[in-house]
Backbone bond lengths (Angstrom), bond angles and torsions (degrees), N, CA, C in turn:
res aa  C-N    CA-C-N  psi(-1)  N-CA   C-N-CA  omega(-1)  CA-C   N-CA-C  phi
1 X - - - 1.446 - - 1.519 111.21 -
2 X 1.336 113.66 -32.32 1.283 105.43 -171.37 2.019 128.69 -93.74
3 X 1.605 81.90 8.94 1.204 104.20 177.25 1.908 106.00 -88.95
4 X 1.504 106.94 3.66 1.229 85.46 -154.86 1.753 90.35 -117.06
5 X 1.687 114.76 9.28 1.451 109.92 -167.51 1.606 93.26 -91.27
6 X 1.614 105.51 146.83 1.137 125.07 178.37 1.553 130.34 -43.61
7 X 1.108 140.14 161.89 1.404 143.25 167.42 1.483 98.75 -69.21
8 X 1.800 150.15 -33.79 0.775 162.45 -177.45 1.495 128.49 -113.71
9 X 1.100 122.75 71.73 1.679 153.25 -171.40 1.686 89.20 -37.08
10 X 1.188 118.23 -59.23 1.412 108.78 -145.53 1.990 100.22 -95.74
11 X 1.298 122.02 16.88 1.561 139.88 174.14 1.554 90.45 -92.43
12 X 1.701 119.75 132.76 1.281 101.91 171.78 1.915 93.63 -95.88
13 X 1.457 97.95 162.12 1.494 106.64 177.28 1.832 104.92 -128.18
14 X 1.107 111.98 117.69 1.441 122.83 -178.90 1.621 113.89 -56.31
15 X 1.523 110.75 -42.75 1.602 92.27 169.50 1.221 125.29 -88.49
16 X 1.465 117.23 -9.62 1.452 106.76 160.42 0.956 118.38 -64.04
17 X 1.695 128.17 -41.49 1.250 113.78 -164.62 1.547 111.81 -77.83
18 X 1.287 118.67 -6.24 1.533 119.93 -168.27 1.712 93.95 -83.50
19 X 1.423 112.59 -33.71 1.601 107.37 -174.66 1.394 117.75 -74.39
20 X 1.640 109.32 -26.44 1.201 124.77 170.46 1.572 117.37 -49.45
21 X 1.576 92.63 -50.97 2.134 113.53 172.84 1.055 99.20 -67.77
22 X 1.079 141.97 -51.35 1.926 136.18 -177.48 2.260 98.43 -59.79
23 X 1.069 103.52 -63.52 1.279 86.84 -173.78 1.380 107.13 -71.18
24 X 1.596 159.06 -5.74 0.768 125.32 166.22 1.388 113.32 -89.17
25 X 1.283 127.90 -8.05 1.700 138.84 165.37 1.426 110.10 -65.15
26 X 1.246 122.86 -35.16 1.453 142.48 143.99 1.441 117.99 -12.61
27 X 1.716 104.05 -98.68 1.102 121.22 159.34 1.896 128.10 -36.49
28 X 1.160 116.87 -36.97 1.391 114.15 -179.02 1.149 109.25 -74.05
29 X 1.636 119.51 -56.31 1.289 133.53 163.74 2.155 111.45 -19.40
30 X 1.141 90.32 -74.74 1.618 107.86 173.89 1.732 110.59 -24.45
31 X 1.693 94.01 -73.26 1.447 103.16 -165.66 1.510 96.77 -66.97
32 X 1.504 143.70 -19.61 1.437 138.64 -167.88 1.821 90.22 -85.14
33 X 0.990 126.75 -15.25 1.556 102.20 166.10 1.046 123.23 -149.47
34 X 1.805 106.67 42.24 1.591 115.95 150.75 1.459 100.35 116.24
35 X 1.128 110.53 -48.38 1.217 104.16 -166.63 1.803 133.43 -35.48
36 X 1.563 93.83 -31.22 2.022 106.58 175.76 1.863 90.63 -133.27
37 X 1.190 93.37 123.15 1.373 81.56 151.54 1.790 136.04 -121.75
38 X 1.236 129.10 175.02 1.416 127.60 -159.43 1.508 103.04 -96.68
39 X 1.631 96.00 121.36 1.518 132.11 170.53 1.337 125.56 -74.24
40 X 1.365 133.75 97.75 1.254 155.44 144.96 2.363 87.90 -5.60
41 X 1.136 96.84 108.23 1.743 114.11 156.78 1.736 102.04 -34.11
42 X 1.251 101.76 -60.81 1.456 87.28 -177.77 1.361 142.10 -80.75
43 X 1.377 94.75 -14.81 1.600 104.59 150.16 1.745 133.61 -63.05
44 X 1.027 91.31 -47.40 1.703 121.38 177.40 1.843 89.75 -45.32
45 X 2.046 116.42 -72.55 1.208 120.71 -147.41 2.176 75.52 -66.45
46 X 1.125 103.04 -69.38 1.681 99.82 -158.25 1.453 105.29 -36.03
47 X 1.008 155.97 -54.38 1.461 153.37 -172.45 1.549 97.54 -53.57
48 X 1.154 116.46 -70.79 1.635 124.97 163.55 1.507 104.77 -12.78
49 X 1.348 116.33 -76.31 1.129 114.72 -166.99 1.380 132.01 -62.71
50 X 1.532 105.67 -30.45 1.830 137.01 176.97 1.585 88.48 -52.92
51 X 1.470 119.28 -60.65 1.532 125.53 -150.05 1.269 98.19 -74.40
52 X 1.221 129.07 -23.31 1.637 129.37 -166.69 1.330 114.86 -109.38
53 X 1.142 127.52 -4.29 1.691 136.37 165.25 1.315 112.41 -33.07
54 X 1.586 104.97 127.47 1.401 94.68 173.50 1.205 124.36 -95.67
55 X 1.592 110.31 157.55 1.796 106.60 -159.10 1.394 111.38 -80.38
């Protein structure tokens, strides 16, 4: 997907944004039947931080 955003951010582009709507229909889809489920912010940053410690 991210190969597919424009040289110009602020031009809207119709098939990006439609792939954008497919992957976020994607994603909802997913978490509505298990497949991902939704992460507490503070879990998300603390794991973040565990993995990135410096040695």
């Amino acid at each position: 997907m991210s190969d597919r955003t424009s040289d110009s951010p602020d031009l809207p582009d119709p098939s990006t944004d439609a792939l954008w709507a497919k992957e976020a229909d994607d994603r909802v889809e997913a978490y509505r039947t298990g497949e991902v489920r939704a992460v507490a912010l503070a879990e998300a940053l603390a794991s973040y931080q565990v993995a990135n410690k410096p040695l």
